[in-house]
C-alpha positions in Angstrom: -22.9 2.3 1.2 -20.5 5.3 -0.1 -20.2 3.5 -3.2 -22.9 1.9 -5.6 -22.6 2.7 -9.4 -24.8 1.7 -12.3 -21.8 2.2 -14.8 -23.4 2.8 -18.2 -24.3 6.0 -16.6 -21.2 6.6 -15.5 -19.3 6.1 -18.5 -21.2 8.1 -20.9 -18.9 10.8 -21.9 -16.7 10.0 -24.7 -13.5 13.0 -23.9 -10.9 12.6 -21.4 -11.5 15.3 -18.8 -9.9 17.2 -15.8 -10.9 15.8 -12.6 -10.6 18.6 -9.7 -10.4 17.8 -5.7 -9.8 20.6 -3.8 -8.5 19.6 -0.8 -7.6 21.1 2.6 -6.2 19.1 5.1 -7.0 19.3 8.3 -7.2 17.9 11.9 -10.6 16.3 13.0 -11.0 15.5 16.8 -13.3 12.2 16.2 -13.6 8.8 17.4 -15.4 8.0 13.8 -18.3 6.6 15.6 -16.7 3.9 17.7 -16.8 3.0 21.2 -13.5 4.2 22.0 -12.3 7.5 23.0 -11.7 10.2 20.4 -8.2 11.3 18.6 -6.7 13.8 16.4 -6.8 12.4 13.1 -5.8 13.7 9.8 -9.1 14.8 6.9 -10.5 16.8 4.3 -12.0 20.2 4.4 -13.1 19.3 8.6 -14.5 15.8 7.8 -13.7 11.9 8.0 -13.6 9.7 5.8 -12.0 11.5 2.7 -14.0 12.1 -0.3 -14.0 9.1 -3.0 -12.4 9.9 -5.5 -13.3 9.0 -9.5 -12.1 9.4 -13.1 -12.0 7.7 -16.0 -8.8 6.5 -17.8 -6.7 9.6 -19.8 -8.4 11.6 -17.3 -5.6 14.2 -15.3 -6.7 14.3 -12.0 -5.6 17.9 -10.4 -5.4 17.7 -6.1 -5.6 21.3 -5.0 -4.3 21.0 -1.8 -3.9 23.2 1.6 -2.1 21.7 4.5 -3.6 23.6 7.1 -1.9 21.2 9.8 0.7 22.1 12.1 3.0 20.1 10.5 4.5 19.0 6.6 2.1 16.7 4.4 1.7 15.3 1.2 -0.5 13.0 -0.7 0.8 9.9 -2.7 -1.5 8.0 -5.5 -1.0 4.2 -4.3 -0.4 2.2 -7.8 -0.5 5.4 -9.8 2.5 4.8 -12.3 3.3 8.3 -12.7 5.5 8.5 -16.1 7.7 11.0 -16.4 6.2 12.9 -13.1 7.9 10.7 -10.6 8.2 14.8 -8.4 4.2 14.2 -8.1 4.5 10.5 -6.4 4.5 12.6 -2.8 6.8 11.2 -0.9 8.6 13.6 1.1 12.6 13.8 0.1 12.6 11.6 -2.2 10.3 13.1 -4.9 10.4 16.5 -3.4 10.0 18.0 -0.4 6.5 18.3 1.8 3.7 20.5 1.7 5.0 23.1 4.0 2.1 23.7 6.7 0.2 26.8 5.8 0.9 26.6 2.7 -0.9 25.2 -1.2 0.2 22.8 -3.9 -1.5 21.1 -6.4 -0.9 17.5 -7.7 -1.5 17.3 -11.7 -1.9 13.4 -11.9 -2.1 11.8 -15.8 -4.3 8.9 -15.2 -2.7 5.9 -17.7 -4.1 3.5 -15.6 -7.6 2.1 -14.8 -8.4 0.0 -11.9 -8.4 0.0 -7.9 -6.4 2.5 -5.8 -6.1 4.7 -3.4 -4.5 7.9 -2.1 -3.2 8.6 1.3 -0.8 10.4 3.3 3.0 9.6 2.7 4.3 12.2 5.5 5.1 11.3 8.9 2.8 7.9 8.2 -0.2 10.2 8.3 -2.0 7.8 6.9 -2.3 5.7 9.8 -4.1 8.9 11.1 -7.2 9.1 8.6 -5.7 10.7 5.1 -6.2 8.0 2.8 -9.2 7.3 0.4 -10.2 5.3 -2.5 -9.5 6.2 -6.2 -11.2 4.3 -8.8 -10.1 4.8 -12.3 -13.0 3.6 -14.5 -12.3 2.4 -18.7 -15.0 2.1 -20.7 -13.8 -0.6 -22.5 -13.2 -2.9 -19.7 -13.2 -6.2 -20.5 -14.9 -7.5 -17.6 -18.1 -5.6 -18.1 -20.7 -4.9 -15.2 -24.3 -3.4 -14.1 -23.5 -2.0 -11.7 -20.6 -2.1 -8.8 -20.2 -1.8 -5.1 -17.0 -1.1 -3.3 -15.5 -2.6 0.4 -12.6 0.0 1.4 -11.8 -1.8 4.5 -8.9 0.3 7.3 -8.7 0.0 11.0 -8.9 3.1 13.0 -6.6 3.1 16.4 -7.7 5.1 19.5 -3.8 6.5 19.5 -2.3 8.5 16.8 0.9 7.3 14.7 2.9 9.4 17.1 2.3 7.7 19.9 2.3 4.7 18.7 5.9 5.1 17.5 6.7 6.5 21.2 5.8 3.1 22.5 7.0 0.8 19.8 10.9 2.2 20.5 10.8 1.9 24.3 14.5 0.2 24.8 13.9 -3.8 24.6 11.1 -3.5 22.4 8.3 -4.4 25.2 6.3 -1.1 24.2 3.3 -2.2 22.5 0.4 -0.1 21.0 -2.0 -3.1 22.0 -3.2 -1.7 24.7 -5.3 0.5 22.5 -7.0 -1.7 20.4 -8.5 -1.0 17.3 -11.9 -0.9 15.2 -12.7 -1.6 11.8 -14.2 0.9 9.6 -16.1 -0.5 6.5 -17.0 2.5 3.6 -16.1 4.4 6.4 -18.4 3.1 9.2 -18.1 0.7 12.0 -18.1 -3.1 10.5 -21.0 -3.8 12.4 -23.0 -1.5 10.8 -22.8 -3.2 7.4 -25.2 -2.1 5.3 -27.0 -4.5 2.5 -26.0 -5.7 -1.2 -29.2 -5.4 -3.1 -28.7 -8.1 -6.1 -31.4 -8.4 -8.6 -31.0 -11.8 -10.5 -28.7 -12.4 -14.0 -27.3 -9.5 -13.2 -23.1 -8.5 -13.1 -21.5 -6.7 -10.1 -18.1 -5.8 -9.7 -17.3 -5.8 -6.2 -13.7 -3.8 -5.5 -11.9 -4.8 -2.8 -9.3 -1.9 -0.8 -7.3 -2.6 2.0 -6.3 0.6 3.6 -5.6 -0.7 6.8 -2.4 0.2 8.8 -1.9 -3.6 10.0 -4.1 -6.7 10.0 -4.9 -8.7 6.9 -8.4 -9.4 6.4 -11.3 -11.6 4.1 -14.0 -11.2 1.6 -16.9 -13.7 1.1 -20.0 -14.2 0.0 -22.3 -17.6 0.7 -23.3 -19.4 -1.9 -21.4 -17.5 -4.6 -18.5 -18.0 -6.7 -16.0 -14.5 -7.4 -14.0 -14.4 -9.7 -11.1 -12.1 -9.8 -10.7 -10.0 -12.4 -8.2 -7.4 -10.8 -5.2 -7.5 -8.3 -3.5 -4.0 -7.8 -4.9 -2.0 -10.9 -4.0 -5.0 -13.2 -6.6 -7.2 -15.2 -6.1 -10.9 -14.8 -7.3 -13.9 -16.5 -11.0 -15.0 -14.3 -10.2 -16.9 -11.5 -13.0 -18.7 -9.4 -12.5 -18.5 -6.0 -14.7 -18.6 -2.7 -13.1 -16.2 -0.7 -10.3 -13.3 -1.1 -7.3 -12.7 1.3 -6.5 -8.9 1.8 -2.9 -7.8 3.1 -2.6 -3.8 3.6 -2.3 -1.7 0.6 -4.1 -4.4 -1.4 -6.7 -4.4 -4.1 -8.5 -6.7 -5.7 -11.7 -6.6 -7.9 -14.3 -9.6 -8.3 -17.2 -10.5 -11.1 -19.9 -12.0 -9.0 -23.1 -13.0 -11.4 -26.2 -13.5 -9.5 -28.5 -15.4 -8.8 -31.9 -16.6 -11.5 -33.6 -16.7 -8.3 -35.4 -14.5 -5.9 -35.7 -17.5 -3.4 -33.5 -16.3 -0.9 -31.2 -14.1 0.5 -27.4 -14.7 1.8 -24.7 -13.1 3.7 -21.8 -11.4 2.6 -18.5 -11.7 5.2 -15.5 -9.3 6.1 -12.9 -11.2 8.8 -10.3 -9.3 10.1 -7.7 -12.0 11.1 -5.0 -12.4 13.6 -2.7 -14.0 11.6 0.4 -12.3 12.7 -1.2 -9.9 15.3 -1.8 -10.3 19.0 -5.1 -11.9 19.5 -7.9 -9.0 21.0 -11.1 -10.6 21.6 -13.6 -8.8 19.1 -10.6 -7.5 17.6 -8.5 -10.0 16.3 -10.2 -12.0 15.1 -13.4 -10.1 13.8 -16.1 -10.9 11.6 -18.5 -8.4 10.3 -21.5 -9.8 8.7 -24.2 -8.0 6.0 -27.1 -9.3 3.7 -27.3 -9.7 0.0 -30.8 -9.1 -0.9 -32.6 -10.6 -3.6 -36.2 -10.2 -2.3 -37.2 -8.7 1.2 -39.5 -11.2 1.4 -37.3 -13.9 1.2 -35.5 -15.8 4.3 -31.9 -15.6 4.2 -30.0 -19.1 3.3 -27.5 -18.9 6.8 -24.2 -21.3 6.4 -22.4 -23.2 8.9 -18.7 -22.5 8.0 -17.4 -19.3 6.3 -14.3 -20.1 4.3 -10.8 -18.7 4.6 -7.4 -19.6 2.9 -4.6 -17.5 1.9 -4.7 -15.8 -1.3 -2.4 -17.7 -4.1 -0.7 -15.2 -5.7 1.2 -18.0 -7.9 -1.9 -19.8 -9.4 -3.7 -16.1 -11.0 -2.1 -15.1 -14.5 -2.1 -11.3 -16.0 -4.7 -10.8 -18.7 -1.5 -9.2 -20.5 0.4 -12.9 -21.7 3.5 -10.9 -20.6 5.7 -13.9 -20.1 7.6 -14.9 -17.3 10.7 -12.4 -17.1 14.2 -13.1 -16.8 17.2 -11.4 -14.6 19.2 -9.3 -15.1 20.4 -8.9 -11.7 18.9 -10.7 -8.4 18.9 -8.9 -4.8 18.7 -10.6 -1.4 16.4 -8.2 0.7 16.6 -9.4 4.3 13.6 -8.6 6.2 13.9 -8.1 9.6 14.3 -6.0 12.6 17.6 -4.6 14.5 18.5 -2.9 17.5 20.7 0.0 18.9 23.3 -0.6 21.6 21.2 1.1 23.7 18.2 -1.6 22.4 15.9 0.3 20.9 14.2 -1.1 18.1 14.0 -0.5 14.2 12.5 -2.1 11.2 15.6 -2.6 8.5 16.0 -4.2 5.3 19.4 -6.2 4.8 19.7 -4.5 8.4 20.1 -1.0 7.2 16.9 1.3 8.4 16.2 4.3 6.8 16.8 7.7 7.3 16.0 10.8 4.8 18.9 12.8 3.2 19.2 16.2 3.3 18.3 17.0 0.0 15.7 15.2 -1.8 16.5 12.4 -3.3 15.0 13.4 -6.9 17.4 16.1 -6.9 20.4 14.5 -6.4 19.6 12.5 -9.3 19.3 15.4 -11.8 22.4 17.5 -10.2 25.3 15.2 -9.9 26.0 14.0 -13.1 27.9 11.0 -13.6 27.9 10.5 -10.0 24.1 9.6 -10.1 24.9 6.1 -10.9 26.3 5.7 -7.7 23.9 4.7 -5.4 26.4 5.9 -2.1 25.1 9.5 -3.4 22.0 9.2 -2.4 23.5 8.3 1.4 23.4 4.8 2.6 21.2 5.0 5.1 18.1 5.6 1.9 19.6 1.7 1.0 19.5 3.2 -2.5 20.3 0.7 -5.5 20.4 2.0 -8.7 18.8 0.4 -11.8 19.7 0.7 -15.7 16.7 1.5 -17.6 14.9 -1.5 -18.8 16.9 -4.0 -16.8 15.2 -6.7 -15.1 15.7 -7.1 -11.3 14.7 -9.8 -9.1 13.9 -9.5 -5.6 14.0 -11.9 -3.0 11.6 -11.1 -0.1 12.7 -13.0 3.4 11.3 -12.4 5.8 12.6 -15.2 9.1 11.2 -13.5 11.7 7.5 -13.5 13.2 6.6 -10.6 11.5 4.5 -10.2 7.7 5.1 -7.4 5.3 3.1 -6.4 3.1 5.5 -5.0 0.4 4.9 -2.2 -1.9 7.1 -1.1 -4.9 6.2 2.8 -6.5 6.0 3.3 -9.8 5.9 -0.7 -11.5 4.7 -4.1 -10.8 6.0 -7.2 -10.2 5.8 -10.6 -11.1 5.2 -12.5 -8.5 7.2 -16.3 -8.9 8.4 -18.2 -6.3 7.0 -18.7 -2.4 8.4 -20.7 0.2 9.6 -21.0 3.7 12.5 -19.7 5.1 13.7 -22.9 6.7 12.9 -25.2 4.3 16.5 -27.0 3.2 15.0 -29.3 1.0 12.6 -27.8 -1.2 9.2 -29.5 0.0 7.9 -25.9 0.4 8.8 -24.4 -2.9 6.2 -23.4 -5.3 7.6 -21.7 -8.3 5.3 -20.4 -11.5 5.9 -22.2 -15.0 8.7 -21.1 -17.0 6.5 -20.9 -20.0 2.9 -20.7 -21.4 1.8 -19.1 -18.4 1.8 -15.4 -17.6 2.8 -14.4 -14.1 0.3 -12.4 -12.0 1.8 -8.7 -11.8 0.6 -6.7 -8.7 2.4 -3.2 -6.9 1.9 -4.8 -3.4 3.2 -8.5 -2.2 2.6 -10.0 0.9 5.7 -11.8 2.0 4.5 -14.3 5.4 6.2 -14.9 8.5 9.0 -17.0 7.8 8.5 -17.4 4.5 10.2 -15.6 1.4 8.5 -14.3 -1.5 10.6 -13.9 -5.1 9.5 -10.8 -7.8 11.0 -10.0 -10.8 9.9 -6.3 -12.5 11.0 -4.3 -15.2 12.6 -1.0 -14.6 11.0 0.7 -17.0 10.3 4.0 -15.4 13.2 6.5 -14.8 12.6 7.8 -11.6 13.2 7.6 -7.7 11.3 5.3 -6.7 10.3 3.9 -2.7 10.5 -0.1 -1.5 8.4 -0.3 1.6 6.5 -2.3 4.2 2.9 -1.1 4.2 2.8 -1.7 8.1 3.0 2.1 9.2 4.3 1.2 12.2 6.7 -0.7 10.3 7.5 2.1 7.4 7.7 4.5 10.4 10.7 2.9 12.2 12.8 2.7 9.0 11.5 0.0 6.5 12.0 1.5 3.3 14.5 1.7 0.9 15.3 3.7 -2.7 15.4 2.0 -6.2 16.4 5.2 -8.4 15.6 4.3 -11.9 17.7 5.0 -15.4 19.5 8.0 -13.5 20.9 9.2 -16.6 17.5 9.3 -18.9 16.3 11.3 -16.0 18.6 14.1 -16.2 17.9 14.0 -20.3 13.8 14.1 -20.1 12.7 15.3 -16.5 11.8 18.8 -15.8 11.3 19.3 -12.4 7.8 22.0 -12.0 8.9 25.0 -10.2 6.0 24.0 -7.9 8.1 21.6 -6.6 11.2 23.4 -6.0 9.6 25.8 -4.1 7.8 23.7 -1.4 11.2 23.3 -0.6 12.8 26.6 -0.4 9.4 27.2 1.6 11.4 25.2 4.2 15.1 26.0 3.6 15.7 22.5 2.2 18.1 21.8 -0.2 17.5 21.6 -3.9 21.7 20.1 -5.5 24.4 17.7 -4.6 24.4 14.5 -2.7 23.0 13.7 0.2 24.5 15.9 2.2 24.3 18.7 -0.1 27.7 18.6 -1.2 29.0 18.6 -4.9 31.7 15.8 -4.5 31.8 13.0 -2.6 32.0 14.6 0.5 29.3 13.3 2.9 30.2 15.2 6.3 26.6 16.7 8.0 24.8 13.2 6.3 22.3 11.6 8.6 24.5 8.8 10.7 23.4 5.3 9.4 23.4 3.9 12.7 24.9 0.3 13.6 22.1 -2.0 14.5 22.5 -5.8 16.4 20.6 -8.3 14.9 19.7 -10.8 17.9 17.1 -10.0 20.1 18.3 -7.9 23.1 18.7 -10.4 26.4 15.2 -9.3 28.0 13.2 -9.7 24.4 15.0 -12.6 24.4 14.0 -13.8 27.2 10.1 -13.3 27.0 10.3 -15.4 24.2 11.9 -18.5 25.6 9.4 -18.1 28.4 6.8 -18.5 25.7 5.2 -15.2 25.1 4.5 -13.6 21.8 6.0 -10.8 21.4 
């Protein structure tokens, strides 16, 4: 494996340090060892996968970075809260503009955090392409202590680049499909058959982190004949909770305490299933199972099992380690999502039916340049879907999602509690699970998933003035529009945020505007805005059609 650290070593320097990564992205023609014809994908310094990267908490972690593509990038830290640097979160026109091809920046990250992560591409979906990684942020005085840990960063690697999979997603109707190029799974990095073995030696404590950097299907962790507990969801401690297997969605982590075993008696297997819960079935793709040893002895046989488990991960039934209680409302939002079409029937992903479209001048800007009129979120264009929040006010969200489709939902900058679950149809209530309202503290995580026709309900804090994105973490999905803006305390922005000239120039690099609203403008004046477009909501008559006729589309 990538990954296996004996942390005692590790964490043996007592000062908070600077982390470097010099990083120069660049295209690497590869088919990452897989029996499928090779692409241009997206990497480090000429190689795939990206470097791991590690620090410890109150580290700053510095990403020198050259975009030596042919096209804008940029790099966003998945989870990372980023206080009072919301213009390092990366996401192009909304915290700043791209890296400009041919050009350097560099990413000056306080890490306040410890836990799970990862970094990956936030331009033009780029991470469907490769740029994504790993980043653990290690503290040494980590409850949950451990000998040693091993890490799973699970993604799926497609034979067809984001670009062309977006080419035949909006043929009109919606019949394209990307399917026809299946995917592999990549485990550390490597094909998932070529897992490699767990090497246990017995009493012993691993911590086993789980990282879901895939672009679409969920997947599973287990390990026969041992109990994990979970420790960890989404950089976030949590009371232990035993469970037999773990439930990835994309953008998820998770991290487990497994203690093993007295006995050198046998070996087992440890289990990664990519399911097809919400995908087309592909034989060998959908569903997948990837199997690897846990050695105790080579001598020993291995201890096979007859059924593997599997059951969805319950988000309501883990509490935070932090007894934050369960938070109440200041203001509750309705977030329909599903998918619309053009007159001319091309699809697009929407939220509330709106899909989004960038503004002309990044979104972090208008914030600080428009005085008064940042409170309002039509300067920020409505096609961004922007709502505003007052600082420290509590805002509930209600995932729904009616239509065959998942989405794994990821908020930037907080967590949410995660509270209520239940199915879209259900008049009566038999389907409702809801947490206690008291003496229990609600599991916080940065990424939900929210089922097929089912609805999810978060509450979070808006503690953390900035602009901040509400996204599927389906790039497909993120790619035809499903995002939207929360832009946090507007006014305690333009009072403590000092936007690094850094930033500022990576846009005049590109001639893109720096003041005003979204389009540019001073007052409310909006002419040259992007169109929002109108979108139907029923399926257009030949979609519609292939489903009454029965197929899954």
């Amino acid at each position: 494996m990538r990954f296996a650290k004996a942390l005692p070593f590790l964490l043996g320097l007592a000062q908070a340090r600077v982390v470097v990564e010099n990083w120069d992205i660049t295209y690497v023609t590869t088919n990452r060892g897989l029996d499928q014809p090779a692409k241009r994908g997206i990497g480090v310094n000429d190689q795939l996968p990206l470097p791991i990267v590690e620090a410890e908490i109150g580290d700053t972690l510095v990403l020198n970075v050259r975009n030596s593509l042919d096209r804008p990038t940029s790099l966003h830290a998945h989870g990372i809260f980023q206080h009072g640097t919301n213009y390092y979160d990366g996401v192009p026109m909304v915290n700043g503009c791209p890296i400009a091809p041919g050009s350097n920046f560099t990413y000056e990250i306080q890490l306040e955090q410890s836990g799970t992560y990862w970094i990956h591409g936030h331009a033009s979906d780029q991470n469907f392409d490769g740029l994504r990684t790993p980043l653990i942020v290690y503290d040494r005085n980590d409850p949950y202590p451990a000998d040693k840990e091993h890490l799973f960063a699970v993604e799926d690697w497609w034979p067809i680049t984001i670009d062309e999979s977006l080419e035949l997603l909006q043929k009109p109707g919606g019949l394209g499909t990307p399917f026809i190029y299946p995917p592999q799974t990549l485990i550390n990095g490597e094909f998932g058959k070529l897992t490699r073995p767990l090497y246990f030696e017995p009493g012993m404590t691993y911590r086993i982190r789980l990282v879901s950097m895939m672009s679409l299907p969920m997947w599973e962790f287990a390990i026969d004949s041992h109990e994990l507990y979970i420790v960890e969801v989404d950089g976030v401690l949590t009371k232990p909770k035993a469970v037999n297997v773990v439930r990835m969605a994309p953008a998820q982590r998770v991290s487990v305490i497994v203690k093993a075993k007295e006995s050198v008696a046998a070996n087992f297997e440890y289990h990664i299933t990519v399911l097809d819960d919400y995908v087309l079935p592909i034989p060998g793709v959908y569903p997948a199972q990837f199997d690897g040893k846990v050695v105790y002895s080579p001598d020993a046989p291995t201890d096979i099992v007859e059924t593997i488990p599997s059951e969805p991960f319950d988000d309501l039934g883990i509490e935070s380690l932090d007894h934050e209680p369960l938070l109440y409302a200041d203001r509750s939002m309705f977030l329909n999502l599903t998918y619309g079409f053009t007159a001319g029937d091309i699809p697009s992903e929407t939220i509330n039916l709106i899909s989004y479209r960038d503004s002309l001048v990044p979104a972090i800007f208008s914030a600080l340049t428009t005085g008064e009129r940042a409170i309002n979120p039509i300067t920020y264009g409505p096609q961004t879907n922007t709502k505003v929040a007052k600082y420290n006010e509590v805002i509930e969200l209600i995932f729904w999602s009616p239509t065959e489709l998942a989405h794994p939902m990821h908020l930037h900058g907080h967590v949410f509690q995660v509270i209520e679950t239940g199915y879209t149809n259900d008049t009566t209530g038999w389907s409702r699970r809801r947490v206690p309202s008291s003496g229990f503290s609600p599991l916080k995580r940065d990424s939900v998933h929210v089922p097929q026709g089912q609805y999810v309900v978060v509450r979070f804090r808006a503690d953390n003035p900035g602009i901040w994105n509400l996204h599927c973490h389906i790039d497909w999905h993120l790619g035809l529009g499903f995002n939207m803006l929360f832009v946090v305390g507007p006014r305690e922005m333009q009072e403590t945020m000092r936007v690094p000239q850094t930033v500022v120039e990576q846009c005049h690099i590109q001639d893109i505007m720096t003041s005003g609203n979204a389009a540019g403008h001073d007052t409310y004046n909006y002419s040259g805005a992007p169109d929002l477009p109108y979108l139907q909501a029923a399926l257009p008559p030949p979609l519609a059609a292939l489903q009454a006729a029965g197929f899954s589309v």
